[in-house]
C-alpha positions in Angstrom: 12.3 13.6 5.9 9.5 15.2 7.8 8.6 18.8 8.0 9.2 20.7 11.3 6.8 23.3 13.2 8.2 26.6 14.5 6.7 29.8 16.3 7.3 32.5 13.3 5.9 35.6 15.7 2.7 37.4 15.5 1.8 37.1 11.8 1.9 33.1 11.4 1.6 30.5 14.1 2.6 27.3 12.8 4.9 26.4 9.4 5.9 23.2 8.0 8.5 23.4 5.6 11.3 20.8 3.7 13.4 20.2 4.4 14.8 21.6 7.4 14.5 25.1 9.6 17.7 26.4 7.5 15.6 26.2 4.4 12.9 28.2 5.9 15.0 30.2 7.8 16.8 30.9 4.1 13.1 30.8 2.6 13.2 34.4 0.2 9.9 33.8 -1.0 8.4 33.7 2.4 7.9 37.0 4.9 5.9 37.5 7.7 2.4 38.8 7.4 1.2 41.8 9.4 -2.1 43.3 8.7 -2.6 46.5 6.8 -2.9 49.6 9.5 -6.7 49.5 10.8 -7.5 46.3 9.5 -6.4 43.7 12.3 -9.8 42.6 12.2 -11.2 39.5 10.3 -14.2 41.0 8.7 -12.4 44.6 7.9 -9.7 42.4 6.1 -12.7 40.4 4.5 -14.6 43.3 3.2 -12.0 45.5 2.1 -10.0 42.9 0.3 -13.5 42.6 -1.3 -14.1 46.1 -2.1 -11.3 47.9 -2.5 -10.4 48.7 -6.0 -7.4 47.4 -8.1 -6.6 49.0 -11.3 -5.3 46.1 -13.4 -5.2 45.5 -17.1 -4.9 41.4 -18.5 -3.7 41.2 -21.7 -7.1 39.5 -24.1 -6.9 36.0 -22.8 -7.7 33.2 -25.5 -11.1 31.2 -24.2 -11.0 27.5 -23.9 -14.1 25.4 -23.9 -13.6 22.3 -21.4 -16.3 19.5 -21.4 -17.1 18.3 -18.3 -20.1 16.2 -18.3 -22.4 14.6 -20.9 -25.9 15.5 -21.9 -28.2 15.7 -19.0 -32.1 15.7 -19.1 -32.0 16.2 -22.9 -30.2 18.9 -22.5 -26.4 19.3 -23.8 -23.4 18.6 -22.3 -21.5 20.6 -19.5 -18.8 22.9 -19.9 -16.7 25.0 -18.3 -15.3 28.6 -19.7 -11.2 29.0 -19.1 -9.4 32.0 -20.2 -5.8 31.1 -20.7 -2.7 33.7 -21.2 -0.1 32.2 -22.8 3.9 32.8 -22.5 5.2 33.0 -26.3 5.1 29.5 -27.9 8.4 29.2 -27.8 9.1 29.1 -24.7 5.4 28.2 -23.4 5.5 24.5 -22.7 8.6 24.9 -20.5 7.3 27.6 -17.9 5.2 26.9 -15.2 1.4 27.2 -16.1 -0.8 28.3 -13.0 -4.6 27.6 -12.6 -6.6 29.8 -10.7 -9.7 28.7 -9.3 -12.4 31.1 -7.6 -14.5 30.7 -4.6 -18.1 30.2 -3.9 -20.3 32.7 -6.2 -17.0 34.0 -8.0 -15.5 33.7 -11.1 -12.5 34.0 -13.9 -13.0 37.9 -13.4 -12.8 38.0 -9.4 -10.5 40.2 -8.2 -7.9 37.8 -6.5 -7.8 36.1 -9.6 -7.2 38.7 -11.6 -4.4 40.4 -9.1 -2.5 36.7 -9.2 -2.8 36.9 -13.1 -1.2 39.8 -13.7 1.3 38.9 -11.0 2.5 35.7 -12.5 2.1 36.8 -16.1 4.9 39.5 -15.0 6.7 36.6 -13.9 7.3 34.7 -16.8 4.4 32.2 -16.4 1.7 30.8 -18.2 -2.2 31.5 -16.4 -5.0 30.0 -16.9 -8.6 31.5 -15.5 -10.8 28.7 -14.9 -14.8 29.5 -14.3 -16.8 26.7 -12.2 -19.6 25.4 -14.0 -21.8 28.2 -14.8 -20.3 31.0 -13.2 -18.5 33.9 -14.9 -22.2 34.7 -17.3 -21.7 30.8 -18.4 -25.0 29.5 -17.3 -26.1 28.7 -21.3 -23.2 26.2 -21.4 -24.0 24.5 -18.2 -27.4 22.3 -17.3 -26.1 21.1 -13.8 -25.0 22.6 -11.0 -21.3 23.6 -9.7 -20.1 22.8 -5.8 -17.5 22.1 -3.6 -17.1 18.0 -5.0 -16.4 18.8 -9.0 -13.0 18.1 -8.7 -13.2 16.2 -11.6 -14.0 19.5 -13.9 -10.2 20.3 -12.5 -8.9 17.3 -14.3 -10.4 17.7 -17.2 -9.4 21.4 -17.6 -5.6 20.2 -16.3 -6.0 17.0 -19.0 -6.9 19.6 -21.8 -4.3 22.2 -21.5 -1.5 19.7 -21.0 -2.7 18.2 -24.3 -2.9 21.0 -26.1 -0.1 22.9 -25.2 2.0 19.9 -24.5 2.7 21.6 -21.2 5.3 20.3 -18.6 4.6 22.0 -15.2 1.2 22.7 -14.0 0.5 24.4 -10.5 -3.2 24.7 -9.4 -4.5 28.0 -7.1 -7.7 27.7 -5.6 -9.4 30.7 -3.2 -12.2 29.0 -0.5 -14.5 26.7 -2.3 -11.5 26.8 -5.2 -9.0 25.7 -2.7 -11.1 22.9 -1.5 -11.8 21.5 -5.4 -7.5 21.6 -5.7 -6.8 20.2 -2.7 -9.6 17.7 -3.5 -8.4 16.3 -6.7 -4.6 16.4 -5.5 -5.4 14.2 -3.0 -7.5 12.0 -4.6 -4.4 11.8 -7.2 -2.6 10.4 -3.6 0.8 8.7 -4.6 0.1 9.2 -8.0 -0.4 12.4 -8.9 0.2 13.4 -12.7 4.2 14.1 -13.7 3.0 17.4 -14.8 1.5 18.8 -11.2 4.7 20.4 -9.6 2.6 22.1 -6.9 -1.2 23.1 -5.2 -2.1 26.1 -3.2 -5.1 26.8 -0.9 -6.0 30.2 0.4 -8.7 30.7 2.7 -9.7 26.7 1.6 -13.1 25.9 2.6 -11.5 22.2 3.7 -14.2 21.0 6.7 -17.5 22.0 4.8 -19.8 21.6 8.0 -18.0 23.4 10.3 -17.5 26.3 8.2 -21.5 26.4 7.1 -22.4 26.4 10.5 -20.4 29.4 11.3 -21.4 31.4 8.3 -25.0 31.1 10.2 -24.1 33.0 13.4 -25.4 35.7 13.8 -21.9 38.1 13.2 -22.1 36.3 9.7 -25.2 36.6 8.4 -24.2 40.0 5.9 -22.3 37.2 3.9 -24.6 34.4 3.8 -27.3 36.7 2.5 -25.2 38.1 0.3 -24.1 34.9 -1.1 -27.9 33.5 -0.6 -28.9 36.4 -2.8 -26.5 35.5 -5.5 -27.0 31.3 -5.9 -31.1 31.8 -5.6 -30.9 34.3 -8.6 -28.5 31.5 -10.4 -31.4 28.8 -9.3 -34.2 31.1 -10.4 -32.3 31.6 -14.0 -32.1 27.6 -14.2 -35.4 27.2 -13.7 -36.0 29.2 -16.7 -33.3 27.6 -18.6 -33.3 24.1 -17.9 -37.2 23.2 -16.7 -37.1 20.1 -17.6 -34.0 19.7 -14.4 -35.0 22.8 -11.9 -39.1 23.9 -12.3 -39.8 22.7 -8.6 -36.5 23.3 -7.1 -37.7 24.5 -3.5 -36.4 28.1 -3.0 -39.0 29.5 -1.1 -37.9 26.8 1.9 -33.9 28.5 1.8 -33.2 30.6 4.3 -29.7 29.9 5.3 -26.7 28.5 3.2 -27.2 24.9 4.9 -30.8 25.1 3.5 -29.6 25.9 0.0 -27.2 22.9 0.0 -29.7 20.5 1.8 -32.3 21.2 -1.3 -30.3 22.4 -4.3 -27.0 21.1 -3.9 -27.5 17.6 -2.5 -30.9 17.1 -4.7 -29.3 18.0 -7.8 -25.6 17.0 -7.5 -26.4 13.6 -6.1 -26.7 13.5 -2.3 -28.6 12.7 0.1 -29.0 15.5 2.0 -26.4 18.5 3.2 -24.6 16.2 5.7 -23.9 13.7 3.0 -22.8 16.6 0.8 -20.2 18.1 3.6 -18.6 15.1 4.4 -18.1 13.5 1.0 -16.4 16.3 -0.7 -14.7 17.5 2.5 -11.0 18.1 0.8 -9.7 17.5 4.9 -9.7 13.9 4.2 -6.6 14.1 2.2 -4.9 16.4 4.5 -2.3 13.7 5.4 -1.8 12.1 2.2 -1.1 15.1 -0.1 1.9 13.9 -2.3 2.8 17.0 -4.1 4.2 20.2 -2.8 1.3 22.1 -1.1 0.9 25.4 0.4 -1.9 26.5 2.3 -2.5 30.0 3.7 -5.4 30.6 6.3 -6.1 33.2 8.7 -7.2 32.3 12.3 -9.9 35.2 12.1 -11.3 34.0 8.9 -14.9 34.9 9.7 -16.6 31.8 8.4 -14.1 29.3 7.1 -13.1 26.8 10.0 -10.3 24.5 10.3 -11.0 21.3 12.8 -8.1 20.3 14.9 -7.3 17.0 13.4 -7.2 18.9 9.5 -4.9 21.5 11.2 -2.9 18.5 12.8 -2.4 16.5 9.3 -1.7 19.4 7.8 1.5 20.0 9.9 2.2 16.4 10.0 2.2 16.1 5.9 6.0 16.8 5.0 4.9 17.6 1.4 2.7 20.7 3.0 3.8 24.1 3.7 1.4 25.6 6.3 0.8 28.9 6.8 -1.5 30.0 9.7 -1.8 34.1 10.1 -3.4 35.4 13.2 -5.0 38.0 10.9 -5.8 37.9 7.2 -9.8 37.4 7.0 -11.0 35.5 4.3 -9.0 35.7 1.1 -8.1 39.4 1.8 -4.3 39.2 3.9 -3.8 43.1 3.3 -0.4 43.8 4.2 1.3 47.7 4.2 2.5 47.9 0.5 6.6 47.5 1.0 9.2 48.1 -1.7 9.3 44.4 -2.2 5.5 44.1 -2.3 3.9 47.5 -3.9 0.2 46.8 -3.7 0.3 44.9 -0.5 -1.5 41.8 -1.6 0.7 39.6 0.6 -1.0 35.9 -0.3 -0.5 36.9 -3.8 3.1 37.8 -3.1 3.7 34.6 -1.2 1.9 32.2 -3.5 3.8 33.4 -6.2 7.1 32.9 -4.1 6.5 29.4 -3.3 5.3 28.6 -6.9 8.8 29.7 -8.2 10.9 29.5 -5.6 12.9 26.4 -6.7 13.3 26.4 -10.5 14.0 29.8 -12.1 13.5 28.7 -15.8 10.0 27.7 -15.2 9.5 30.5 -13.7 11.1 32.7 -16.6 11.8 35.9 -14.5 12.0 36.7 -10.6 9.1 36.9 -9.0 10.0 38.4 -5.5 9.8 41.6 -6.4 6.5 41.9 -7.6 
């Protein structure tokens, strides 16, 4: 049965939800969004869900080590730093494990992250923190480079937990570049995605790579892509200590925009031919239609970089297996709502994620999560 679109009001434009309007209309883990008092602007939503502070606490996660790639260069292999919490053991392989994945220049510690930790460990679930390849302070066990295409490193980390902790639900959560890398490797899975993956979720998902680089480089953008310029040259400039033998005449002092940095670090050292090449091969929008499991993707329409091209938004809607959210406000990976009695903090992407994750099978989930 296919999904159907409806006008939800101010705070989301289109929906697409299984399998009819009752269940939407019936949907508790759903609300409308409406923006935070003096923040119905994209880059006041951006900033201040970047920079307001959250007082949370995580219980000590246990690290997990996750190879990723062989030696490169005489160097070791690649690996990537998760920090799992875990429900008690005996309960542990039955509730619904969540990994989080951060956005560009992020990591296990980023704030969303760490807010939709918390939330889901108070919901009975287990969580586990994934860092890309050498974020997080993990350069030493990393030679090459992360970006948007490693959506392998997701199935390994996915491969390894379910092994070890013999787990039977899995739900992945990626923010921006995070939500491409999901999206990414569910849709590569197409019809055959693993038994364990019960659901994906994108938020602010950097799916149509070109488009969303070019509008970091207006001029209304360029406080982020310096900031985020200033953190991946220092990264580069550490490498090139590091790992000489890979990075000593890496080109920095030719990078002046983001496209620059991906045209002569990204696509010379992860294997393409040249930023366009990069952008459209890893683009996560060509599996917009043929998503198998249930999806959820939450995007803001003034997002001030990320863009979504027609014919992504359009397979998007027309994918009965997706749930699409589309807020006129939210910014980028902020959606600060008023805090509510149902929602104290506010954090209304958290809130909904969380919803959607356990909205259909309460012992997975191991306590109600519509409260938080």
């Amino acid at each position: 049965m296919g999904g159907f679109r409806a006008r939800v009001g101010a705070g989301a434009r289109f929906v697409n939800v299984l399998p009819s309007p009752a269940a939407f209309e019936n949907a508790r883990w759903w609300t409308d969004f409406i923006p935070r008092r003096w923040l119905r602007n994209g880059h006041l939503q951006t900033l201040a869900g970047n920079f307001l502070p959250r007082r949370l606490t995580l219980p000590e996660p246990e690290p997990l080590l996750v190879e990723v790639e062989g030696p490169v260069a005489g160097y070791g292999p690649s690996r990537v730093l998760c920090h799992c919490h875990w429900q008690p053991r005996e309960v542990r392989s039955r509730r619904l494990t969540v990994v989080l994945v951060h956005g560009l220049e992020g990591s296990s510690n980023s704030q969303y992250i760490v807010g939709n930790t918390a939330r889901a460990l108070a919901a009975g679930l287990n969580v586990v923190r994934m860092n890309m390849r050498s974020c997080g302070g993990t350069d030493d066990l990393s030679p090459t480079i992360y970006h948007s295409g490693r959506s392998g490193d997701m199935g390994r980390v996915v491969d390894a937990i379910i092994r070890e902790q013999r787990l039977e639900a899995v739900a992945l959560v990626g923010y921006s570049m995070g939500g491409n890398l999901v999206l990414r490797w569910a849709g590569e899975a197409g019809a055959n995605p693993p038994r364990e993956l019960k659901a994906v979720v994108g938020v602010s998902p950097l799916m149509d790579l070109a488009a969303s680089s070019a509008a970091l480089h207006r001029p209304q953008n360029r406080l982020y892509e310096r900031h985020f310029l200033r953190s991946m040259i220092a990264r580069v400039r550490r490498r090139m200590t590091m790992y000489p033998r890979i990075y000593a005449d890496a080109a920095l002092d030719r990078i002046h925009t983001m496209r620059q940095f991906d045209h002569h670090i990204v696509a010379r050292y992860g294997g393409f031919a040249d930023a366009d090449d990069y952008y459209y091969s890893v683009a996560s929008s060509h599996y917009a239609g043929s998503l198998r499991v249930p999806t959820l993707i939450v995007h803001a329409l003034d997002d001030p970089f990320i863009r979504m091209l027609p014919q992504t938004r359009a397979a998007l809607i027309g994918n009965p297996h997706v749930t699409f959210l589309e807020t006129q406000h939210g910014g980028h990976c902020a959606f600060l709502a008023p805090a509510t009695e149902t929602s104290r903090d506010g954090y209304w992407a958290e809130k909904t994620l969380l919803g959607f994750l356990t909205r259909e099978d309460p012992e997975r989930a191991g306590a109600s999560a519509h409260g938080s």
